[in-house]
C-alpha positions, 0 to 999 in steps of 0.5 A: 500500500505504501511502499515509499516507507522508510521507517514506522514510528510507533506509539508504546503503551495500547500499540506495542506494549499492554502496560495497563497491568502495571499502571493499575497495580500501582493506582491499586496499591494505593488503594489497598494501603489506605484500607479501600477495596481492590479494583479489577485490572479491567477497571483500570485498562480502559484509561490505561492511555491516560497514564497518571490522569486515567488511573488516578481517575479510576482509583480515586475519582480524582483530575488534575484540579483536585485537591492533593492531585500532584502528591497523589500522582507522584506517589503513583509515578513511585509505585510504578517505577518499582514495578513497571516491567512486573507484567508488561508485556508485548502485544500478541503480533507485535514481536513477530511484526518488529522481526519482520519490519527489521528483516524487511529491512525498514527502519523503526522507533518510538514516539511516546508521551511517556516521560523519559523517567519511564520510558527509558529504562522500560524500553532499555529492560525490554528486549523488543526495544534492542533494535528501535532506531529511537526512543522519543518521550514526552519531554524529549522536546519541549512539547508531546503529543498532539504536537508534531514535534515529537514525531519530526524530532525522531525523524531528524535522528533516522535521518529519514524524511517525516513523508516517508514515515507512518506512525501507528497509535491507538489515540487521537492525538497520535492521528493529530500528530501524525497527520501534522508531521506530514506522516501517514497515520495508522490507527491501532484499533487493538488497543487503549481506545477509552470508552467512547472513543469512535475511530472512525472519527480519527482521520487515520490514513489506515486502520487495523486491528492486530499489530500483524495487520500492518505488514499487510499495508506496507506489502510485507504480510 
């Protein structure tokens, strides 16, 4: 579909990776150490996109205006550094469809609103990140996600033309930026998609509904 490609960029929680087991246990265990009652993982999943914001919201009620809502979050922020890579693991498909971008052989990164306090150190645990070109967060530059400059700045260090890149996400905002660095924008329909999300309404260049899906578009699979 389109084999002027490059490089595919890629959103890392809800598209690579299912971290939503490790952001509720951290929302959870706060929970727990102030005598409330546990929460299902499936409570939580669904916000698992929203990182602190989501699973403060689910644990607590709480926003970002509320009362006491920067302590909570960096008590969360501790809780999930000390178990981040417990039960995260890899989507089903996406090993085989990273294997397969390599052999191809196209070039690929991340582009993630994950601040660098986590994502560095759970994409380096990781070995599905061994071979990523890049790993851009989201104070990597002075802006994230819906903002294009993530996804400019991780296409300056491949070295590869923003046009000639897509990027794949599982939220709105990465369609937002995607479609103003100039990229083709894949939706991950498979993952965090929130309760009321309509993808459709995404302006995505493609869509699909497994990770493998994607090989197909770029004629691989």
């Amino acid at each position: 579909m389109w084999n002027h490609v490059q490089a595919v960029l890629f959103d890392l929680d809800g598209t690579l990776i299912d971290s939503a087991p490790d952001l509720g246990a951290a929302a959870d265990k706060m929970r727990v150490d102030r005598g409330m009652a546990s929460l299902s993982l499936a409570s939580y999943r669904h916000m698992a996109g929203a990182g602190a914001r989501g699973m403060l919201g689910i644990a607590f009620g709480m926003t970002p205006e509320s009362d006491g809502f920067a302590e909570m979050r960096e008590e969360f922020f501790r809780n999930y550094e000390r178990c981040m890579t417990e039960r995260t693991y890899a989507f089903e498909g996406v090993v085989q469809m990273i294997h397969s971008l390599q052999a191809a052989p196209l070039t690929w990164g991340v582009v993630t609103n994950k601040p660098m306090r986590f994502a560095d150190p759970l994409t380096q645990q990781m070995p599905l990140f061994a071979g990523a070109a890049t790993v851009v967060s989201g104070d990597t530059t002075p802006y994230s996600k819906p903002h294009p400059e993530p996804l400019l700045e991780a296409a300056r260090r491949m070295n590869i033309a923003p046009e000639r890149c897509i990027y794949v996400g599982d939220d709105e905002r990465d369609m937002q930026a995607g479609r103003a660095a100039g990229m083709k924008t894949v939706a991950a329909c498979y993952g965090y998609l929130g309760l009321k999300a309509d993808t459709s309404h995404w302006e995505a260049d493609a869509h699909i509904n497994s990770p493998l899906e994607l090989l197909k578009l770029l004629g691989r699979g």
